[in-house]
N, C-alpha and C positions, 0 to 999 in steps of 0.2 A: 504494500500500500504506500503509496506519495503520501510523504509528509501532508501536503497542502488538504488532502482528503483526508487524516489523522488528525488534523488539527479543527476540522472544520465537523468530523463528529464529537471531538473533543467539547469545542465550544459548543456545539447544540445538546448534551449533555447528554450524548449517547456511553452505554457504557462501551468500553474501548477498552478495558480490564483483558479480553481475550486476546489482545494483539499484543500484548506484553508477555516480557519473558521476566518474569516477579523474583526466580530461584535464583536472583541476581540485585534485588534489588537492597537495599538500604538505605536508612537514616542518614543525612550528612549532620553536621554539625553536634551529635549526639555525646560526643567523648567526653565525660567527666572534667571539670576543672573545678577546682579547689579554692573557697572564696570563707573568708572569714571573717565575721560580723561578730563585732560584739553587743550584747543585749543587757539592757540592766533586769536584777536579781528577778522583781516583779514579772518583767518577762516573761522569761525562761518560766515561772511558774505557772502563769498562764497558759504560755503554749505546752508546757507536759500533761497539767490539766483538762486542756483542749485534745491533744493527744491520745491521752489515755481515753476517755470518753469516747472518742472517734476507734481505737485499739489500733491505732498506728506509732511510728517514731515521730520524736520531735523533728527530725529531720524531715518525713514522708509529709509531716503536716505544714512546714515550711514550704518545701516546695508544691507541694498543691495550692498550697493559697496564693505563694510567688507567680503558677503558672495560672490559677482562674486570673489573675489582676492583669499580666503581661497580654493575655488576650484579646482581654475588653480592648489595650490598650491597640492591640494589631486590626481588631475588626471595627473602630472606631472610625 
């Protein structure tokens, strides 16, 4: 298939899923990096609070709420 007829079911929102080879595909920009925020005490109690409640890490609840806010901010 031409690009220009890929691109044109593409935008009419066909699905196009079967013209792909997926056992190849991946996430770009995914690679872990390492970033270090300090929080005061009250924080930290919070979010473990929050955490446990939900029965996730303090971590796992950081970045969920990091990525619901970063979103808003892309689909804005």
């Amino acid at each position: 298939m031409k690009a220009k007829t890929f691109d044109r079911k593409f935008d009419s929102g066909e699905n196009i899923s079967h013209h792909l080879d997926l056992s190849k595909a991946r996430r770009t920009a995914t690679d872990p990096r390492r970033v270090n925020v300090d929080f005061p005490a009250w924080m930290v109690a919070s979010l473990d609070r929050e955490a446990r409640r939900l029965g996730v890490t303090r971590q796992s609840l950081i970045k969920m709420w990091l990525a619901e806010r970063l979103s808003r901010l892309v689909s804005v």
